[in-house]
C-alpha atoms as a printed R data frame, in Angstrom:
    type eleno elety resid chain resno       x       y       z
1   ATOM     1    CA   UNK     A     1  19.690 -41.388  15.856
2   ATOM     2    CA   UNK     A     2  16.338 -41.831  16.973
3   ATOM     3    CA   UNK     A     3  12.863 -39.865  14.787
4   ATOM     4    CA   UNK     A     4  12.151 -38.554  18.539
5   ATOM     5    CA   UNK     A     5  15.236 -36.613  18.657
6   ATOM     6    CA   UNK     A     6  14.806 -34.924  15.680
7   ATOM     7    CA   UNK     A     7  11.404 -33.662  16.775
8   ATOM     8    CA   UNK     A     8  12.955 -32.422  20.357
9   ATOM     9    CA   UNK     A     9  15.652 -30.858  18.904
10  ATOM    10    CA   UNK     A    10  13.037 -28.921  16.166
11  ATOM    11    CA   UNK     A    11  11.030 -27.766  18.714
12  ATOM    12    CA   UNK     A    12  13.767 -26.509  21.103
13  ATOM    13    CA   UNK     A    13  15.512 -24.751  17.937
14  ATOM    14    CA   UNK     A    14  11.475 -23.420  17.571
15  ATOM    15    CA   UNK     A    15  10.879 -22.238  21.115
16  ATOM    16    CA   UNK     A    16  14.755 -21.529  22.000
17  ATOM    17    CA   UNK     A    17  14.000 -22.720  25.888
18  ATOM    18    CA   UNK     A    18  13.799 -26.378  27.044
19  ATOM    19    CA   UNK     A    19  11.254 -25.393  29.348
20  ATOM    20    CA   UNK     A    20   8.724 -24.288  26.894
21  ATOM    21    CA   UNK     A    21   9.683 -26.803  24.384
22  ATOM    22    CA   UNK     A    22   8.768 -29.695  26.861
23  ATOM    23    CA   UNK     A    23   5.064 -28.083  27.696
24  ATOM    24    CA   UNK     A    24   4.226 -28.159  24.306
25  ATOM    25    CA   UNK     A    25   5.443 -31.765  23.584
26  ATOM    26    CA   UNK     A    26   3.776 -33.019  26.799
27  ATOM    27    CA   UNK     A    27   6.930 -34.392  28.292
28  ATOM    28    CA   UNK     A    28   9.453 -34.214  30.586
29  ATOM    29    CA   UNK     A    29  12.064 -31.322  30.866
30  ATOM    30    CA   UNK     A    30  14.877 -33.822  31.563
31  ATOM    31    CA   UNK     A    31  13.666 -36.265  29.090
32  ATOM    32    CA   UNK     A    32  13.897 -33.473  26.080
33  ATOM    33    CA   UNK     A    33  17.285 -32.177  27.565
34  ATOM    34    CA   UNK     A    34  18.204 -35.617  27.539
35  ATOM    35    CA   UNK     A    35  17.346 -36.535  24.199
36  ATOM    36    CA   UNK     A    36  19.162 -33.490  22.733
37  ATOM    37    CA   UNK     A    37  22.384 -34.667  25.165
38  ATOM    38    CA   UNK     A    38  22.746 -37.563  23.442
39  ATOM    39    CA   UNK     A    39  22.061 -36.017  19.557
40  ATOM    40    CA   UNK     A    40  24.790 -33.917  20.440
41  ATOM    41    CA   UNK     A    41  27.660 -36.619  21.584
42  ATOM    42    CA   UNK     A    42  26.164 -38.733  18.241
43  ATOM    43    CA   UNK     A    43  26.789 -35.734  15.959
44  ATOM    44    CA   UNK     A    44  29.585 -34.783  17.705
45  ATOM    45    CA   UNK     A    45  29.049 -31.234  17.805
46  ATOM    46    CA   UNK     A    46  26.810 -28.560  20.193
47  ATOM    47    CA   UNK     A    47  23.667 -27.956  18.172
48  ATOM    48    CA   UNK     A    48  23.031 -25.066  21.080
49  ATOM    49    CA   UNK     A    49  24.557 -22.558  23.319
50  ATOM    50    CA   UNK     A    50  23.565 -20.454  26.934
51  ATOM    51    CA   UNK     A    51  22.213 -16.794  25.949
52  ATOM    52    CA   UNK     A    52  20.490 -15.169  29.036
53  ATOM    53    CA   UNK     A    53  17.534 -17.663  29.722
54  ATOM    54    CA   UNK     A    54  17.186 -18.647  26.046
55  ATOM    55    CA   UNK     A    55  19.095 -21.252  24.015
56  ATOM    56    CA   UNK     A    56  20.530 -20.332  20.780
57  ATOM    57    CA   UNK     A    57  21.323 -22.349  17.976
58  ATOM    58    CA   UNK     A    58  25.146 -22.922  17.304
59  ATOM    59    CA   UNK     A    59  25.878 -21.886  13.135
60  ATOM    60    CA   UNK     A    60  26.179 -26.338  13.018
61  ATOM    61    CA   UNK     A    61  22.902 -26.066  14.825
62  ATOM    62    CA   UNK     A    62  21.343 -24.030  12.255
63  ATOM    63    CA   UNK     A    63  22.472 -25.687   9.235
64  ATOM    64    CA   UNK     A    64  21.253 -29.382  10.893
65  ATOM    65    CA   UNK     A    65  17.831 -27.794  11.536
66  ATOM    66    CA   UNK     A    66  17.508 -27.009   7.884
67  ATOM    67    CA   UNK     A    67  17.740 -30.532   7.286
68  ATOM    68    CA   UNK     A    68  15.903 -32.236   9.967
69  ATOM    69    CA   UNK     A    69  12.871 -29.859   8.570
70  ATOM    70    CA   UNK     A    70  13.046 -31.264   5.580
71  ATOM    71    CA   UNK     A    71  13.379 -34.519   7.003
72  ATOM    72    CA   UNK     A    72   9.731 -34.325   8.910
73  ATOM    73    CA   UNK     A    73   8.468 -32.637   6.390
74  ATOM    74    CA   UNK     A    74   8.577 -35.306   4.038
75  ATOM    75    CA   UNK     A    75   7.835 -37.989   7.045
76  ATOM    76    CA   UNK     A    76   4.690 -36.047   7.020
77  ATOM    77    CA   UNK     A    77   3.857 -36.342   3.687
78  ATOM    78    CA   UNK     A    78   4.235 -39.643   3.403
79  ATOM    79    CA   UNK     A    79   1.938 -40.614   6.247
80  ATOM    80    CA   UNK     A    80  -0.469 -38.384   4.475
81  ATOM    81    CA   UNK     A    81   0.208 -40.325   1.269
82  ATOM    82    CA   UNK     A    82  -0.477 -43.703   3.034
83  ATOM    83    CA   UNK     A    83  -3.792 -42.129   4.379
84  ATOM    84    CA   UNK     A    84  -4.619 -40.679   1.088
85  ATOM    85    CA   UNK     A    85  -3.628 -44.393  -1.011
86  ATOM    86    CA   UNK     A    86  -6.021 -46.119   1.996
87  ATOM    87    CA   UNK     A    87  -8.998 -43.092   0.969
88  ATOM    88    CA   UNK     A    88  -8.136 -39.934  -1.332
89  ATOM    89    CA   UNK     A    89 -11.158 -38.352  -0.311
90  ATOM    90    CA   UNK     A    90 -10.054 -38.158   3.677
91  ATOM    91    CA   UNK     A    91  -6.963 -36.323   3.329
92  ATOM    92    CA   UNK     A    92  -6.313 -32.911   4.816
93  ATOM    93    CA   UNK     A    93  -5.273 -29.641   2.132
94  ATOM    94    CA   UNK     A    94  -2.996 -27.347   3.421
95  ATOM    95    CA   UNK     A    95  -4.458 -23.958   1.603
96  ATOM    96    CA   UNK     A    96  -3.222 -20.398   1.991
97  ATOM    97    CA   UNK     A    97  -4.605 -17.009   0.907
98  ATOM    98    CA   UNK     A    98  -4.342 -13.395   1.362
99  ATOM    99    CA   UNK     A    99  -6.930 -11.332   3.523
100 ATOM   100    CA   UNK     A   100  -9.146 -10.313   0.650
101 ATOM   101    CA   UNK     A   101  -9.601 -13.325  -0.793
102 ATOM   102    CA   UNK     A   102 -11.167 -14.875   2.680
103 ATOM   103    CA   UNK     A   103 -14.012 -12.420   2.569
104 ATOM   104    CA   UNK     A   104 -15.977 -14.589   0.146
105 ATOM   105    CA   UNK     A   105 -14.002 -16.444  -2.505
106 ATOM   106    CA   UNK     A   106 -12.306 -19.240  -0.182
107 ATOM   107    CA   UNK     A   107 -15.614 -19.836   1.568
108 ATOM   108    CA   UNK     A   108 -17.349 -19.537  -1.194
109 ATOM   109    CA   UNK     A   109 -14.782 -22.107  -2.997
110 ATOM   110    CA   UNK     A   110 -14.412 -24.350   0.672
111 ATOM   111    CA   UNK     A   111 -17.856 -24.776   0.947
112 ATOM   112    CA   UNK     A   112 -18.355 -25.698  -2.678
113 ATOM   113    CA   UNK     A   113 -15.927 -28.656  -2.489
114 ATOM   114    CA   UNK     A   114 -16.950 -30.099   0.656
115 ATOM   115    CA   UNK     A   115 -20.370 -30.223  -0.667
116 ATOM   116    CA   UNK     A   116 -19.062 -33.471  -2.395
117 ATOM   117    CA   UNK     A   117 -15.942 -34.462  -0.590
118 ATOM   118    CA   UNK     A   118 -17.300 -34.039   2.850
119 ATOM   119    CA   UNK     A   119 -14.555 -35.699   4.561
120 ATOM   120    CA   UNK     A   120 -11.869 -33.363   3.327
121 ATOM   121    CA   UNK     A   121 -10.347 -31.461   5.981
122 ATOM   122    CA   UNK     A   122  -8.969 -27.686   5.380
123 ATOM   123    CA   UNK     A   123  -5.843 -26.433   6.810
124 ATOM   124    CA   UNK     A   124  -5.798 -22.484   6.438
125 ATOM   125    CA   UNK     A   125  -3.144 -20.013   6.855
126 ATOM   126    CA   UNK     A   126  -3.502 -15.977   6.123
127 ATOM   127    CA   UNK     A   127  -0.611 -13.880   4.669
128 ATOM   128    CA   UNK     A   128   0.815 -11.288   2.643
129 ATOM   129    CA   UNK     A   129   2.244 -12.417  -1.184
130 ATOM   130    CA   UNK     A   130   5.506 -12.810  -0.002
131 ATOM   131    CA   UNK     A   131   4.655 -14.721   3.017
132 ATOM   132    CA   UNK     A   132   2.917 -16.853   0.843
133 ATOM   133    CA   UNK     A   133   5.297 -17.860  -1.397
134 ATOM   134    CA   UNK     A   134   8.013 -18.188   1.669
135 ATOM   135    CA   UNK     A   135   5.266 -21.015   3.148
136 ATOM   136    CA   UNK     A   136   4.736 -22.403  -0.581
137 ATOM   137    CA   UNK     A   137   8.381 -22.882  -1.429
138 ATOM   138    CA   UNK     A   138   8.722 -24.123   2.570
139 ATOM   139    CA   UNK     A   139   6.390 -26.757   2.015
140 ATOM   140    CA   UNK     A   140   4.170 -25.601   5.065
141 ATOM   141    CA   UNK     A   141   1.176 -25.305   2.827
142 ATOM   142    CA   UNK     A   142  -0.090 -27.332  -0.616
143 ATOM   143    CA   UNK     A   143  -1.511 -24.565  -2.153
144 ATOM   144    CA   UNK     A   144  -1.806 -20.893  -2.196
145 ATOM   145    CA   UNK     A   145  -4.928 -18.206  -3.943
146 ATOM   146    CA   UNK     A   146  -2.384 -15.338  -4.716
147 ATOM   147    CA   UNK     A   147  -3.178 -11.943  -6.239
148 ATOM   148    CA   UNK     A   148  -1.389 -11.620  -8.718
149 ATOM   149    CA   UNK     A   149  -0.034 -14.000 -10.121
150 ATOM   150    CA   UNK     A   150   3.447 -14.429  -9.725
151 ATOM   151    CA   UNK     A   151   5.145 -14.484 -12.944
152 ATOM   152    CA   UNK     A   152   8.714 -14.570 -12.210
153 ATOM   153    CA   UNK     A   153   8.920 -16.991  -9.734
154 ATOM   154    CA   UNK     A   154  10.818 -20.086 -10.770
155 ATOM   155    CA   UNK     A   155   9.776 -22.650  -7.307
156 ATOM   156    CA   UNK     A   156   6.197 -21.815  -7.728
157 ATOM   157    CA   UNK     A   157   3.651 -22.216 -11.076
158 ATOM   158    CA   UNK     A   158   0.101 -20.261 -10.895
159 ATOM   159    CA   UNK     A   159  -2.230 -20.523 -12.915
160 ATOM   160    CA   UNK     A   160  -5.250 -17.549 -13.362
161 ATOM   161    CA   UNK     A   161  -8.658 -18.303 -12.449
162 ATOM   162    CA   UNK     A   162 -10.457 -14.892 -12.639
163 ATOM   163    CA   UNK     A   163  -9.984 -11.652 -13.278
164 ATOM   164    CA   UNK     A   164 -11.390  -8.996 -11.049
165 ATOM   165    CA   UNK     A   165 -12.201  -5.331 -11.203
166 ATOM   166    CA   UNK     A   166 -11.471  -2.624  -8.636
167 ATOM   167    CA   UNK     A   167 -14.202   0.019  -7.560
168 ATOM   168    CA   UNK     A   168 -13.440   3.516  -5.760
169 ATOM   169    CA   UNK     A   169 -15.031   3.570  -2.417
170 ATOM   170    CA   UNK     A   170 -15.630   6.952  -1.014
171 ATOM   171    CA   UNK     A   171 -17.179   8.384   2.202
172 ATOM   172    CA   UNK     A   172 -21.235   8.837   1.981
173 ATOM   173    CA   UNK     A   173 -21.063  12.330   1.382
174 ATOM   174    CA   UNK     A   174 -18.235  12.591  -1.150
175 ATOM   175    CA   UNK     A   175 -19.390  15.305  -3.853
176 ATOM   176    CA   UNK     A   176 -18.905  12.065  -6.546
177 ATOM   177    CA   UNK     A   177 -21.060   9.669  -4.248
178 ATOM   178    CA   UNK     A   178 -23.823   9.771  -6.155
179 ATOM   179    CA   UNK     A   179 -22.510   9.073  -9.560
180 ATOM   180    CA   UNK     A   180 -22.417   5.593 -11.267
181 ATOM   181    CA   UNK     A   181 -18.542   6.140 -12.987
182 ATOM   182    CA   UNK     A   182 -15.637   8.175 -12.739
183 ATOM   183    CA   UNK     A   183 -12.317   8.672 -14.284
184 ATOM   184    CA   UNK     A   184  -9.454   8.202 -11.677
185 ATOM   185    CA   UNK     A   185  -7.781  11.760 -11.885
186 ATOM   186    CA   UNK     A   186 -10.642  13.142 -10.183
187 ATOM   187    CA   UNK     A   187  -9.556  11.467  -7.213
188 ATOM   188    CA   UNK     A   188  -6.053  13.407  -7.694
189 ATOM   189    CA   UNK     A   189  -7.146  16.013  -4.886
190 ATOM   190    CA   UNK     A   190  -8.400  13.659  -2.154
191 ATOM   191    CA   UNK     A   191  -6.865  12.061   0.783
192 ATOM   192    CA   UNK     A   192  -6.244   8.066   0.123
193 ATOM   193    CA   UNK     A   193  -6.484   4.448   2.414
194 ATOM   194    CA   UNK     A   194  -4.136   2.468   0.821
195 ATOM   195    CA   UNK     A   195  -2.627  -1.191   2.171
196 ATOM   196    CA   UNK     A   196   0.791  -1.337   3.890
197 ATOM   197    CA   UNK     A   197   3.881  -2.137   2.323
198 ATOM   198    CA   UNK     A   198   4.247  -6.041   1.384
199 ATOM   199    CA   UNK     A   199   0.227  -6.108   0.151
200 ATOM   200    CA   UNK     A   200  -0.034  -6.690  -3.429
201 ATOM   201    CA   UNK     A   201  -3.370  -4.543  -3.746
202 ATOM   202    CA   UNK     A   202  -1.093  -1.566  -3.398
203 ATOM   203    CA   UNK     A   203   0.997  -1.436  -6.297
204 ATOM   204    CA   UNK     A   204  -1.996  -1.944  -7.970
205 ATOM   205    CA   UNK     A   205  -3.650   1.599  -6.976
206 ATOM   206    CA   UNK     A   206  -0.334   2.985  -7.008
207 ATOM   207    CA   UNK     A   207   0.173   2.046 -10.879
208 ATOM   208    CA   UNK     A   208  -3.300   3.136 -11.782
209 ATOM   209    CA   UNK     A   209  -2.760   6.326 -10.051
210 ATOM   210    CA   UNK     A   210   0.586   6.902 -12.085
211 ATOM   211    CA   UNK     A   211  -1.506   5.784 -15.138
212 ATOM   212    CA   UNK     A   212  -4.075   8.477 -14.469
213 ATOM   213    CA   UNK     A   213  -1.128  11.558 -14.086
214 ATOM   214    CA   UNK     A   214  -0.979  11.721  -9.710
215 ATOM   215    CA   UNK     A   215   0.698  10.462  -6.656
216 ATOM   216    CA   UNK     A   216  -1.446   9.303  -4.411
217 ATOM   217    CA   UNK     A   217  -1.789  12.061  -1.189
218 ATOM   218    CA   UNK     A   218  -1.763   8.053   1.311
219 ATOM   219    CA   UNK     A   219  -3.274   9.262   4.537
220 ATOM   220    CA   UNK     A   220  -3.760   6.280   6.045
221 ATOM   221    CA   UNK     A   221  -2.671   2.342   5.662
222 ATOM   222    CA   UNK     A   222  -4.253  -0.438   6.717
223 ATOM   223    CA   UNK     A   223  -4.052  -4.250   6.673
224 ATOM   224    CA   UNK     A   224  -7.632  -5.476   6.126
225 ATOM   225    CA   UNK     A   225 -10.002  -4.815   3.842
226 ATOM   226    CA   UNK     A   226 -12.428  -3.808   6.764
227 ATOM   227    CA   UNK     A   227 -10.554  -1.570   8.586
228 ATOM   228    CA   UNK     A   228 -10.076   0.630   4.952
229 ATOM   229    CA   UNK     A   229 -13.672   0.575   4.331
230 ATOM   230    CA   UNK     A   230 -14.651   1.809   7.999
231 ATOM   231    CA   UNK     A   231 -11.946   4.464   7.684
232 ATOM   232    CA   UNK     A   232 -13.268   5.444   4.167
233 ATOM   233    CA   UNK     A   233 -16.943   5.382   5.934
234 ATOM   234    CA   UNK     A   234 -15.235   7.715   8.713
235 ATOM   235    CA   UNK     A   235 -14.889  10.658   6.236
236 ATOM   236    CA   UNK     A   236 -10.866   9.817   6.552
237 ATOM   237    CA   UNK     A   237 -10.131   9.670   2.999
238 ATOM   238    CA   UNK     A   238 -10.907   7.179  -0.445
239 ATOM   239    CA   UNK     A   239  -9.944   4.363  -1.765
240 ATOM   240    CA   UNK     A   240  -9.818   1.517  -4.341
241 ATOM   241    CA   UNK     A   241 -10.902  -2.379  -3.476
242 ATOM   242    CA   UNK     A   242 -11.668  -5.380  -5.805
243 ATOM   243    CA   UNK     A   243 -15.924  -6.396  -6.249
244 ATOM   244    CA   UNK     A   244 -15.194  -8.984  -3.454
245 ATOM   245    CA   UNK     A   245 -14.001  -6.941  -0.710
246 ATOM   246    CA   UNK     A   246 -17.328  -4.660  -0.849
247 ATOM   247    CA   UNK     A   247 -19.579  -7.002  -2.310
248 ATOM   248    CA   UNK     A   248 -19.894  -9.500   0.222
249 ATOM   249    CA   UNK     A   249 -19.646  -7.565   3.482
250 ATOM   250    CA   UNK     A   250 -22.187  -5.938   6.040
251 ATOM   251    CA   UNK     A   251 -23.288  -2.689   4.295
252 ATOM   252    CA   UNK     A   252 -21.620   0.485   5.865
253 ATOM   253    CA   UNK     A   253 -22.140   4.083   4.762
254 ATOM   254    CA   UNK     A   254 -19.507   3.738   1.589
255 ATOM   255    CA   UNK     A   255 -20.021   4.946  -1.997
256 ATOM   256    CA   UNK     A   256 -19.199   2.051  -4.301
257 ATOM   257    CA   UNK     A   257 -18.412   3.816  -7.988
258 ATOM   258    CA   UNK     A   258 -16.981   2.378 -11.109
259 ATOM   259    CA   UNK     A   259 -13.719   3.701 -12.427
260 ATOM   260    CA   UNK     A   260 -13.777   3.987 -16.055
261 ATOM   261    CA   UNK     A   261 -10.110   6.029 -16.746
262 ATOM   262    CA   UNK     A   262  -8.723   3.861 -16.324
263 ATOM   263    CA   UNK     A   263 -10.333   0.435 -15.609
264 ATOM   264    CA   UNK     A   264  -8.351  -1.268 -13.015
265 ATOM   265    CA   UNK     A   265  -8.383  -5.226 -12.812
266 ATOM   266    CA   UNK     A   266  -6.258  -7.721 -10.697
267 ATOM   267    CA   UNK     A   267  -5.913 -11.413 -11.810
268 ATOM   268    CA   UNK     A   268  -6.721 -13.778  -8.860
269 ATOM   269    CA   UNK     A   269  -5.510 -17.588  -9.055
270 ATOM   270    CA   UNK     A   270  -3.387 -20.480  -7.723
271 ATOM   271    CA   UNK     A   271  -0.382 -20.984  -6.728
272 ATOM   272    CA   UNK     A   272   1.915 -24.909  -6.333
273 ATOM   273    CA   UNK     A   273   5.542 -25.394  -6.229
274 ATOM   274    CA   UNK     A   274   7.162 -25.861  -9.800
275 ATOM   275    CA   UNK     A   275   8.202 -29.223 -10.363
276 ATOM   276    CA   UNK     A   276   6.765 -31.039  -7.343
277 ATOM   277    CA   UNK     A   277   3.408 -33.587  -7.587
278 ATOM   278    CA   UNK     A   278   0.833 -32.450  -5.227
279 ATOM   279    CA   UNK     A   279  -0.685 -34.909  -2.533
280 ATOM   280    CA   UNK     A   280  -3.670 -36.690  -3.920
281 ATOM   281    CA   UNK     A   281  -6.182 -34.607  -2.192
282 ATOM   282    CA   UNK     A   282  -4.810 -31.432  -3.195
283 ATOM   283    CA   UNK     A   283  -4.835 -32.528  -6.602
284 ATOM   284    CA   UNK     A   284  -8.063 -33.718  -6.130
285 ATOM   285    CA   UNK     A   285  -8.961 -29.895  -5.358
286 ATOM   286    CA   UNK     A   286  -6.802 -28.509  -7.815
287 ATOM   287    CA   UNK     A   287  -8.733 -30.268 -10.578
288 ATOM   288    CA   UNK     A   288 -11.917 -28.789  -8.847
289 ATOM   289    CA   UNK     A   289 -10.966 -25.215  -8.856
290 ATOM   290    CA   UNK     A   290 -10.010 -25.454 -12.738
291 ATOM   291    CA   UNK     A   291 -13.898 -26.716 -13.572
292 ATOM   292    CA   UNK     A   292 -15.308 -24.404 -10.493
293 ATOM   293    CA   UNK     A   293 -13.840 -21.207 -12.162
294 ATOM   294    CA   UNK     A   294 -13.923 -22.414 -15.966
295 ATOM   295    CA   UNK     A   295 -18.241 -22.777 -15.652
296 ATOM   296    CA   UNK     A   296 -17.898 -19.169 -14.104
């Protein structure tokens, strides 16, 4: 069984069409039906079956793709051991983080590190929690900046690095625009922006909206930080957003006001698998995030 075949037979299983498969490796058609030919007769068994134009992974199929992930995973990270043994400080970190932490913290953060390990290179991928978790426990990324937390997770170990306060944003001309604080349940009466399903900023203003005696009336939900604020600015509704996600954005025609009853906080920190050693380089920014957010 050749390394090759493994990667042809990934990317088929990815793509589910030959065709396609074979433009993105740069090769032949025949050569990548070829190679998966003759992983088949060696196993012994189909790996795929005809459906319409697509290909479809036989249940064999599926359960030797599990393991030929793994299998280039850890090829992967053992070239980027090597690179990292030859020079720690040229590796490549594999980070992920929700929406409204890219605002300003991960630049902020990026930018920060790179300012002394310049020839660290920055793989990024966006998500919800649970997607982030699912890529964590994957091994597709090295590291995640979760909110919150998780504290029940038993493949991944977080650790807090700040804690963060949420602010009502209201439209311009909302009759409490002009004051400094309010208590949540005066909100009870107005129309809310709240995130979708599957973002953890919404349990958040759901709890503190139970803890203040009201359901939320959601009129709208959104995905991004910027599309809630513009709707807010639009006179569609209110809302609630941590310092970060109004503090470091082009000013729009929002009311920023401090919620006192009750004060609403998320924890913000960092996320690894449980058990597992991290590559050099990540560890290398690991240990730079604890001393970056402990002289904060």
């Amino acid at each position: 069984m050749e390394l090759r075949q493994l990667y042809y037979f990934v990317k088929v299983a990815q793509k589910e069409h030959v065709t396609q498969a074979a433009e993105e490796l740069h090769v032949a058609q025949s050569a990548v039906s070829r190679q998966i030919h003759q992983l088949e007769e060696e196993l012994g068994v189909k790996l795929f079956v005809q459906k319409g134009r697509n290909l479809q992974l036989t249940p064999v199929g599926q359960l030797f793709l599990r393991r030929a992930d793994e299998i280039l995973r850890e090829l992967d990270r053992a070239v980027q051991e090597v690179h990292e043994f030859l020079d720690p400080e040229k590796g490549e970190i594999r980070l992920g983080f929700p929406h409204s932490l890219g605002i300003s913290l991960v630049p902020q953060v990026v930018a920060a590190f790179r300012h002394h390990n310049p020839d660290v290179k920055f793989r990024f991928r966006q998500g919800m929690y649970p997607t982030l978790i699912r890529d964590l426990v994957k091994g597709d990324i090295d590291l995640a900046f979760i909110s919150p937390v998780p504290s029940e997770q038993d493949q991944v170990t977080g650790k807090v690095l700040i804690t963060e306060e949420l602010f009502a944003i209201l439209p311009s001309n909302h009759p409490l625009a002009n004051r400094d604080e309010i208590r949540l349940g005066e909100l009870k009466d107005d129309q809310f922006i709240v995130f979708g399903e599957g973002y953890s900023l919404r349990p958040i203003v759901m709890n503190a909206c139970e803890a203040a005696g009201f359901t939320p009336n959601i009129a709208f939900e959104g995905e991004e930080t910027d599309t809630i604020r513009g709707l807010v600015a639009a006179g569609m509704g209110v809302s609630l957003l941590p310092k970060m996600a109004v503090e470091f954005v082009a000013p729009i025609p929002i009311a920023i006001v401090k919620v006192i009853d009750p004060v609403i906080t998320r924890n913000v920190g960092i996320i690894h698998r449980t058990n597992e050693k991290l590559p050099l380089v990540a560890k290398v920014f690991y240990n730079f995030l604890m001393n970056y957010f402990a002289r904060k």
